[in-house]
N, C-alpha and C positions, 0 to 999 in steps of 0.2 A: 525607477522608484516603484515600490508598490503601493504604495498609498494612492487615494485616488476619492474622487466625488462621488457620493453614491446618491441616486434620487429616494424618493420618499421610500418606492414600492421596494426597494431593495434594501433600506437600512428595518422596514418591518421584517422583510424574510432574515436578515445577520438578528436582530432583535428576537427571533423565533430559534435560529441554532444557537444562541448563546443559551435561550433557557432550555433546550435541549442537549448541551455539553455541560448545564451547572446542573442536571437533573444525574445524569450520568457521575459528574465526577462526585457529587454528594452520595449517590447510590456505592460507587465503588469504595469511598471514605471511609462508608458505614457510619457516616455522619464525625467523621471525627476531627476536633478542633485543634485549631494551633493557640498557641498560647496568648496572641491578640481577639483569639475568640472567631477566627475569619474559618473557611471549610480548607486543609488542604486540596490543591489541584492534582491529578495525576495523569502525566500525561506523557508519553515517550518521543523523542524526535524521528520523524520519518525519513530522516536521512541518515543519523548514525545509531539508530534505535539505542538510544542512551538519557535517561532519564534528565533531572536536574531544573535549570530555569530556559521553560521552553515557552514560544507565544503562540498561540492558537491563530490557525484562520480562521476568518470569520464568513468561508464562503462555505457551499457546499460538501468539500471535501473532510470538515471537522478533522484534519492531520494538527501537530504542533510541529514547529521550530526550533533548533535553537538561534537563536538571532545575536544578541548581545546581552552579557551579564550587566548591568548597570550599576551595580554593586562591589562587583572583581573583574578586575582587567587578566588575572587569571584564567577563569570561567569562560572569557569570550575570546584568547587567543585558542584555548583549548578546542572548539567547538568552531575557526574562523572556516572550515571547511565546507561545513553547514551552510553559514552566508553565504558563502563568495558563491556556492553552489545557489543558492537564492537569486544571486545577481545583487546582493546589495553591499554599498561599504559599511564601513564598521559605523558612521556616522548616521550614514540611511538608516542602521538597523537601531541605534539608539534613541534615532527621532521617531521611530515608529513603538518603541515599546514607551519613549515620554508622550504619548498624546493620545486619546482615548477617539481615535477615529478608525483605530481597527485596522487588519492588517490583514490582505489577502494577495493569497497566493496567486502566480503565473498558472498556474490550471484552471484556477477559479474565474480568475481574470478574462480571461481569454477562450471561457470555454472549451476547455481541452485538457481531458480526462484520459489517463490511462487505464485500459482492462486491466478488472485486476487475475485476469486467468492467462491473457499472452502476453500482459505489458506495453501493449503497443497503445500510443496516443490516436485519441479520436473525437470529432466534436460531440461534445456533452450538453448544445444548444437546444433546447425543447424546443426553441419558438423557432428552428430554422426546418425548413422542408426534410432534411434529411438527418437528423441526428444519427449519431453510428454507435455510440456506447449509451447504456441507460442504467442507473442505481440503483439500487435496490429499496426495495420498500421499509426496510427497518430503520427506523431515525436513528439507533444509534450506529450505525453499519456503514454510509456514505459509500460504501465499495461501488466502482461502476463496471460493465463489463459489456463485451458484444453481442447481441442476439444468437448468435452460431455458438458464442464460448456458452453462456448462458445455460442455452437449451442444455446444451452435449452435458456439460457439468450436473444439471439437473433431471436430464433422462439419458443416461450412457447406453447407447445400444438399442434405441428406440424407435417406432415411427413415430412415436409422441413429438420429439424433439425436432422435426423440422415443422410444422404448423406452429410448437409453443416459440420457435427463433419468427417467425411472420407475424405473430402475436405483437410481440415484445417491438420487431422494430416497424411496425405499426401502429406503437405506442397504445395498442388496445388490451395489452395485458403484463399487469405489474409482479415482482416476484423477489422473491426473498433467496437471496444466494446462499451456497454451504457453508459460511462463516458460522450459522446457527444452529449445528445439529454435529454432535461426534461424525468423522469421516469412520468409525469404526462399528459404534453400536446405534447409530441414528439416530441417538435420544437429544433432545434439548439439554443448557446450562442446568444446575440447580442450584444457586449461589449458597445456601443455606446447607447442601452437602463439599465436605474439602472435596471426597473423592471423585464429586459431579461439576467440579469447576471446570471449566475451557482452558487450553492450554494451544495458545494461537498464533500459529504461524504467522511471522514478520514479513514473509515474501511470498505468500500463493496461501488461496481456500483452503486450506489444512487444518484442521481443527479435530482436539482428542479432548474425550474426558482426560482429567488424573491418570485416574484408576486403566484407561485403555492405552495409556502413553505404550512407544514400543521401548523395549530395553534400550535399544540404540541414541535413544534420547535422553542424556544424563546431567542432573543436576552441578554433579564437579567433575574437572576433567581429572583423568587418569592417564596413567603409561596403556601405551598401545594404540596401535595406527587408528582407530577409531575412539581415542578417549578425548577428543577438545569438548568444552561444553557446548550446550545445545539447550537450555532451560532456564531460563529466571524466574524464580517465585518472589525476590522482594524487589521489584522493580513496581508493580502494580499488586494493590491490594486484590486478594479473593481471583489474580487470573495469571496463570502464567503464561511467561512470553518464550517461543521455542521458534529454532531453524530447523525445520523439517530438516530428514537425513537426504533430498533432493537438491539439498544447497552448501558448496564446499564452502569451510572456514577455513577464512586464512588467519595464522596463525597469530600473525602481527595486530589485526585488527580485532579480534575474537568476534567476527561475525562474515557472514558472505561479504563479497566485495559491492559498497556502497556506490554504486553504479545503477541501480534497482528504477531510480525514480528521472524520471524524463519533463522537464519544461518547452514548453514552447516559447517561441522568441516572439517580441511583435512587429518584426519586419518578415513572420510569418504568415502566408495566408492561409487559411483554414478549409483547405482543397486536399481532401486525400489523395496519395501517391498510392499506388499500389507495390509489394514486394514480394519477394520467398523470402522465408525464413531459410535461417543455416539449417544442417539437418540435427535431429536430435543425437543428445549425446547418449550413452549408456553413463548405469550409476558409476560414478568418479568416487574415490578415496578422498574424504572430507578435508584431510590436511593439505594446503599448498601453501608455497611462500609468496609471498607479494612484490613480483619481480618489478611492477611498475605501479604508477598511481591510476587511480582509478579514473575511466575517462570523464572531461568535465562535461555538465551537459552545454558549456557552452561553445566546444568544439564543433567544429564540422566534421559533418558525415557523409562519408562518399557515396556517392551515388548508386540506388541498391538495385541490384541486378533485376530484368522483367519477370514478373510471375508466370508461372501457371496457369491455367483456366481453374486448376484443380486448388491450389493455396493462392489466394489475395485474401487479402485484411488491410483495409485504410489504415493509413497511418501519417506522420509524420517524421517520424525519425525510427533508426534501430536498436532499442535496447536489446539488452537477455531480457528471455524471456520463460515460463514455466506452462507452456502450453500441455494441458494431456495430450497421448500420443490416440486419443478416441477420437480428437476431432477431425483429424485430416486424412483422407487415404495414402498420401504421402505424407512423410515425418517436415512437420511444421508446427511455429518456428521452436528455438529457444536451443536453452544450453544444458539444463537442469531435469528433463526427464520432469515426470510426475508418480505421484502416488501410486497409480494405477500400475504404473510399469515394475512395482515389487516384486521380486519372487514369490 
């Protein structure tokens, strides 16, 4: 189950991101009402980035759900992938969306957060001696990531960058990831301009104005080995949602393969394992078909080979990953290449 007791001190902190997710979803609304007068919500699910009736956590993470339609038994076979990926029954997920004690997720839960630059899970415990991922200071941001991804992402090629990673997992210096600035012209959002709007990557720090998207990234799909879509504009008000050209679509699902997000279990202990990443890919042809289902995270994963002195990253399990190729002097981890590695 995910429901659970919470003490005083933690139903104030859920009390503080609620009014910080009604701030946001009122902001992205533009204030606009439904016809009972209530604010619509907007919110996408983090597991099949597909809009609809999604329920928010109420821990740190600020992700949605889709859990169960309560309304259409439709809606909630459509989406059972979502759950079951959850760990919950159909039962579980409709007694958490009838009762107003709030719903938090297995990362939330259990302190274990994925970077969001290599995807690998790590503890996100501030009160424990050694936290390994830390979030970013933007309330409405939640992204967490490693001290090393961090730095690198924020000073590529620097000597800056290994003091600001001793900073951070020091917990003596806080910082604002690249989710908030074009990866192209540097500039901040400007909601109030179309062509200044953020246009934000689903699965890695990638983030374009409008106006700097690359052609490669098309609103409808076309004929031609690189025509599947890659852009929504009416999923969320004033932002669009885009797969960088780093991340194959499969065809069947219209998005990368829903694999992306990692739970931890609670016959888990929260003791990093160290591993190598696979080596990186080169860029791959967007189109593939979907020979099998994507793995659950409730499978086991086989035991991952010893690392390097050179590549370790805590973790607990192996997703794909979207590592830069800046961070490591040998290629670690991931499947997907980054930005940087464009022609």
């Amino acid at each position: 189950m995910a429901r659970r007791k919470v003490s005083a001190g933690e139903l104030q902190k859920i009390k503080k991101r609620r009014e910080i997710k009604e701030r946001k979803n009122k902001l992205m609304a533009e204030q606009e009402e439904l016809d009972d007068g209530s604010i619509k919500e907007y919110d996408v699910c983090a597991i099949c980035d597909d809009g609809g009736s999604v329920t928010c956590c109420d821990g740190v993470c600020q992700r949605a759900f889709h859990l169960a339609d309560s309304d259409s038994e439709d809606d909630s076979e459509e989406h059972d992938d979502c759950r079951e990926k959850l760990g919950l029954t159909l039962e579980q997920a409709k007694m958490i969306i009838s009762t107003e004690e709030g719903f938090i997720c297995k990362n939330c839960q259990y302190k274990q957060h994925q970077c969001f630059a290599c995807g690998l899970l790590g503890s996100s415990d501030d009160t424990s001696s050694q936290p390994e991922v830390f979030q970013c200071e933007q309330d409405d941001c939640a992204h967490f990531y490693h001290p090393k991804c961090i730095a690198q992402l924020l000073y590529p090629d620097s000597e800056e960058a290994v003091h600001f990673e001793i900073e951070v997992a020091a917990a003596r210096e806080k910082f604002t990831c690249p989710m908030h600035e074009c990866i192209v012209c540097k500039s901040p959002e400007d909601m109030t301009d179309k062509s200044m709007q953020f246009a934000v990557c689903r699965r890695c720090p990638t983030v374009y104005h409008r106006k700097c998207l690359p052609s490669q990234i098309i609103f409808k799909s076309r004929r031609g080995p690189n025509g599947l879509q890659r852009a929504w504009e009416d999923i969320l008000p004033g932002r669009v949602l885009i797969f960088c050209m780093k991340h194959k679509i499969v065809r069947e699902l219209k998005t990368p393969e829903r694999n992306h997000i990692i739970f931890p279990e609670a016959n888990e202990l929260p003791v990093p394992t160290t591993l190598e990443g696979t080596p990186m890919e080169q860029d791959v042809p967007e189109e593939t078909e979907a020979h099998h289902e994507p793995p659950s995270c409730e499978e086991t994963q086989p035991p991952p080979p010893a690392a390097s002195n050179q590549n370790q990253c805590s973790c607990s399990s192996r997703p794909l990953t979207f590592a830069p190729s800046s961070l490591y002097t040998k290629p670690y981890p991931g499947s997907c290449g980054w930005i940087d590695d464009w022609d």
